[in-house]
C-alpha positions in Angstrom: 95.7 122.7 101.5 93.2 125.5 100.9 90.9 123.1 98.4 87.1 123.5 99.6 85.7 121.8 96.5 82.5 119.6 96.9 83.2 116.7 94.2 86.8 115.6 95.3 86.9 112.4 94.1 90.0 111.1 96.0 92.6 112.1 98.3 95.9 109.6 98.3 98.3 109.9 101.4 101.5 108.7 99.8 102.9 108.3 103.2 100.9 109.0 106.9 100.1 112.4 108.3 101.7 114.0 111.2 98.6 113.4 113.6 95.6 111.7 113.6 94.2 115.8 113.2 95.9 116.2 110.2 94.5 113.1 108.4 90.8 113.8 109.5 91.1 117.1 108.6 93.3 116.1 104.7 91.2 113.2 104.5 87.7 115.0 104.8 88.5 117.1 101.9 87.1 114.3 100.0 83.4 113.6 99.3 82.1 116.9 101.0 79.1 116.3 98.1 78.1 113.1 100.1 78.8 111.2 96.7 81.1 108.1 96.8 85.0 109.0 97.1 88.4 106.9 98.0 90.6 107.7 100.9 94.1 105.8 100.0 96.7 106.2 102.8 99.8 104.5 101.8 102.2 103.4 105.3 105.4 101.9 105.6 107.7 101.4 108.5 110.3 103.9 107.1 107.5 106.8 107.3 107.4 106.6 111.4 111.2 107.5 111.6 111.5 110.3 108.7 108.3 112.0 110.0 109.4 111.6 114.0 112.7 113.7 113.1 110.5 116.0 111.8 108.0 116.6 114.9 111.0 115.8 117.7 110.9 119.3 118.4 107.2 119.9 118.8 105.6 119.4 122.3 103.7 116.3 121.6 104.6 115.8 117.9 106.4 112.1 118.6 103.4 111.0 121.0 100.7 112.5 118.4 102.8 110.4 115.7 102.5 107.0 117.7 98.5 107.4 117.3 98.8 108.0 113.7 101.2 104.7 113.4 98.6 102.9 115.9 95.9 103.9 113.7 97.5 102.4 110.4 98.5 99.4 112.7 95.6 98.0 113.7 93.9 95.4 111.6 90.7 94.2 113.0 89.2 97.5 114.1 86.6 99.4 112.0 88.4 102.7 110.9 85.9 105.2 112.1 85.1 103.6 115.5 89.2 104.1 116.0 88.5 107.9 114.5 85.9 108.8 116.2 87.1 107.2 120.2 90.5 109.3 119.1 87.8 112.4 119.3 86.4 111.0 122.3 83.5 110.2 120.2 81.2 107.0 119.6 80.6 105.4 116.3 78.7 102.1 116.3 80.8 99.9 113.6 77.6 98.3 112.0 77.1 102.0 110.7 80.0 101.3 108.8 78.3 99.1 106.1 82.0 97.5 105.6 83.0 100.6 104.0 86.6 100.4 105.5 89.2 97.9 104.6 89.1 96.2 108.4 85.1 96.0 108.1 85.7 94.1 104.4 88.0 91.6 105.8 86.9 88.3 106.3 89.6 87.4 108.6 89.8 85.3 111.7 92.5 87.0 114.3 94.5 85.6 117.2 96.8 87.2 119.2 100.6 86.3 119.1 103.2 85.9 122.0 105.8 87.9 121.0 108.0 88.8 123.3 111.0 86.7 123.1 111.1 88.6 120.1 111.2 91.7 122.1 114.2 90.1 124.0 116.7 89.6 121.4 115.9 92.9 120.4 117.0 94.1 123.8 120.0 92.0 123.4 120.9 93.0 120.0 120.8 96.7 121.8 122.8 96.2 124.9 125.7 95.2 122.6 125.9 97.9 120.3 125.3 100.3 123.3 128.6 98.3 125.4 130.5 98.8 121.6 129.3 102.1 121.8 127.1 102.0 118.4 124.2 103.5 117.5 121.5 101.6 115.5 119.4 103.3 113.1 115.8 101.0 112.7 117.2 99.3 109.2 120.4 98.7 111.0 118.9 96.9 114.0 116.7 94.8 111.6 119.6 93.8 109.8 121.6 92.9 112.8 118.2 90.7 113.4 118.4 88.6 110.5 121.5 88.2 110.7 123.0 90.5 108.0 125.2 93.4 108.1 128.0 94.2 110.3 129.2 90.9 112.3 129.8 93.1 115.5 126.6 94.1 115.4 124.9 90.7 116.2 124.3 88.4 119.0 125.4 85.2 119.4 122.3 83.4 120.6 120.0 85.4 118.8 118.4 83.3 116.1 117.8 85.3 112.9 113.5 85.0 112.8 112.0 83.5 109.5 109.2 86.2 108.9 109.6 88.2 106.3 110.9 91.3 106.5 107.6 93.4 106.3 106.3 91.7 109.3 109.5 92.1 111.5 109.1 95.7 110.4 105.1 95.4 112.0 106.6 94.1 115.2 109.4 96.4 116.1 107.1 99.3 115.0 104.6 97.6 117.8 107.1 97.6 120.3 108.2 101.3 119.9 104.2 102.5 120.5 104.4 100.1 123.3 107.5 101.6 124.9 109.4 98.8 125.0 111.8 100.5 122.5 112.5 104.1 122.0 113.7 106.6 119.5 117.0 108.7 120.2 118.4 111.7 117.9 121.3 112.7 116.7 121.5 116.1 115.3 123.6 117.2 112.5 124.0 121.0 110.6 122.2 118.8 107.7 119.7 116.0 109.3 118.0 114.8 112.4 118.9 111.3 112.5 116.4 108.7 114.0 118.3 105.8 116.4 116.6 103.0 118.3 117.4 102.4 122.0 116.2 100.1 124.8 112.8 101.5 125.9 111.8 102.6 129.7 109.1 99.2 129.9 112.1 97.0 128.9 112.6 96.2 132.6 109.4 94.3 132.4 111.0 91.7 130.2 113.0 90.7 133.4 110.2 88.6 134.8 109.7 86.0 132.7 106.1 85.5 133.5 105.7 88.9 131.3 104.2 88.2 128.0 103.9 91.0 125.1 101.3 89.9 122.5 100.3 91.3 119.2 96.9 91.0 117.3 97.4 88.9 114.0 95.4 86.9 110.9 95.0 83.5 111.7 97.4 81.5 109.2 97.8 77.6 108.2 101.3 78.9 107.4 104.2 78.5 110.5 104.7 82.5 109.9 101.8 84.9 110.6 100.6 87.9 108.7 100.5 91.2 110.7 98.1 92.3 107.9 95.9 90.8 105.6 97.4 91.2 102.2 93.9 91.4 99.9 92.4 94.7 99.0 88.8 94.8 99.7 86.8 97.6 97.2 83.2 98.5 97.8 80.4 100.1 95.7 78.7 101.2 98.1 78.4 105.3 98.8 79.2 106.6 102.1 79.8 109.5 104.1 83.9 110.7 104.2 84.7 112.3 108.1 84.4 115.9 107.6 84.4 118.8 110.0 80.4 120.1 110.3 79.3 122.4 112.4 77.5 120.0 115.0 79.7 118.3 117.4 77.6 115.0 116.3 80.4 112.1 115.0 77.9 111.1 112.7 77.1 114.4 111.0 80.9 114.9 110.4 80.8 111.2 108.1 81.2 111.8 105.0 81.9 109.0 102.5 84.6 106.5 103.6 85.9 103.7 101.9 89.5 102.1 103.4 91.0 99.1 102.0 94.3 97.4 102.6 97.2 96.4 100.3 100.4 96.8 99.5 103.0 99.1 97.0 106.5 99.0 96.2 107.9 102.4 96.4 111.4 101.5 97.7 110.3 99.9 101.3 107.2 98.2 100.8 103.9 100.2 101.9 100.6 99.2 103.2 97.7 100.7 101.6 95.0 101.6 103.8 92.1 103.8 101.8 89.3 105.6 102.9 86.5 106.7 100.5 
């Protein structure tokens, strides 16, 4: 971006970057005066799929993208221990001083056997594949709960009762995990994104295989992939910048992440780093 002002305040991602490189590096721009400043990275599941047409060409641009959706995925972790082991780095999460929004939860996690989920899903694709359809992610979700085009679901398949942002959460948890996979069609006008049964789908075979995903405990029968509350923190802290010692800690800079929510068309998580 070419800014190499000390006092930026803020930087807002209004949807993820390419790469986990490309956030450290936008991100950084922010609190280079070691004074307090916010981070705000707003995510949401239809981000993955109109950035992946955008980097299918590149050499690792889909596999670069996965870390970037893993990163905004994860819940429980503190945000600079994930930054800094992405750099092969260490960063000791105390340091942290709950300045990121998974520090500033006071959350209990479990994790959650999903993978009959995982089946249906496989089912659901196997028949539009033998009907020779393609399923674009909001279609396959659709055919999920049971809405949409009546050829496109599965008898047997029992439409889930989480709400739609979670079932987003899951499917975007199986596509990292390779249990689903992307697939492109390409047009004189757009790079379409389709989903289609992944290469560790086999696995699903042996019924003693069990996929599981980290969640907040909940009284409730449906579980939260993601705490909904917004943590915010007046406490200064160093933002990741580039320095010129390879030290993880002399490239902090002030960081602040919190978690939330925004309606811009799909819903988006709001992860924010000061």
């Amino acid at each position: 971006m070419g800014i190499d002002k000390p006092d930026v305040r803020f930087v807002i991602h209004h949807s993820m970057s390419k790469s986990m490189e490309n956030y450290y590096q936008e991100s950084g721009r922010a609190g280079r005066d070691d004074m307090k400043a916010d981070c705000i990275l707003y995510y949401g599941f239809g981000d993955i799929f109109r950035i992946s047409s955008m980097v299918v060409m590149e050499n690792v641009g889909q596999q670069k993208l996965y870390e970037m959706v893993s990163y905004c995925q994860n819940i429980s972790k503190c945000r600079r221990v994930l930054m800094a082991q992405h750099f092969d780095e260490v960063w000791n999460s105390e340091a942290c001083n709950k300045m990121c929004d998974n520090c500033c939860k006071d959350s209990a996690f479990e994790r959650k056997n999903i993978t009959e989920y995982c089946r249906d899903l496989v089912k659901i694709l196997k028949q539009a594949e033998e009907l020779n359809e393609k399923l674009t992610p909001l279609k396959l979700i659709d055919s999920w709960m049971g809405k949409g085009a009546a050829k496109l679901r599965v008898a047997g398949v029992v439409a889930p009762t989480l709400p739609r942002e979670d079932l987003e959460k899951i499917i975007a948890h199986f596509l990292i995990q390779q249990y689903l996979k992307e697939d492109y069609s390409f047009t004189a006008y757009a790079t379409i994104s389709y989903l289609k049964i992944g290469p560790k789908a086999n696995l699903l075979n042996n019924e003693a295989h069990a996929i599981t995903m980290q969640v907040t405990k909940s009284t409730q029968n449906s579980f939260r992939a993601e705490s909904s509350q917004t943590c915010h923190s007046e406490q200064g802290d160093k933002k990741m910048e580039e320095k010129n010692s390879g030290n993880f800690q002399k490239k902090a800079a002030n960081m602040l992440q919190q978690s939330g929510s925004k309606n811009t068309g799909a819903k988006k998580r709001k992860i924010d780093d000061a």
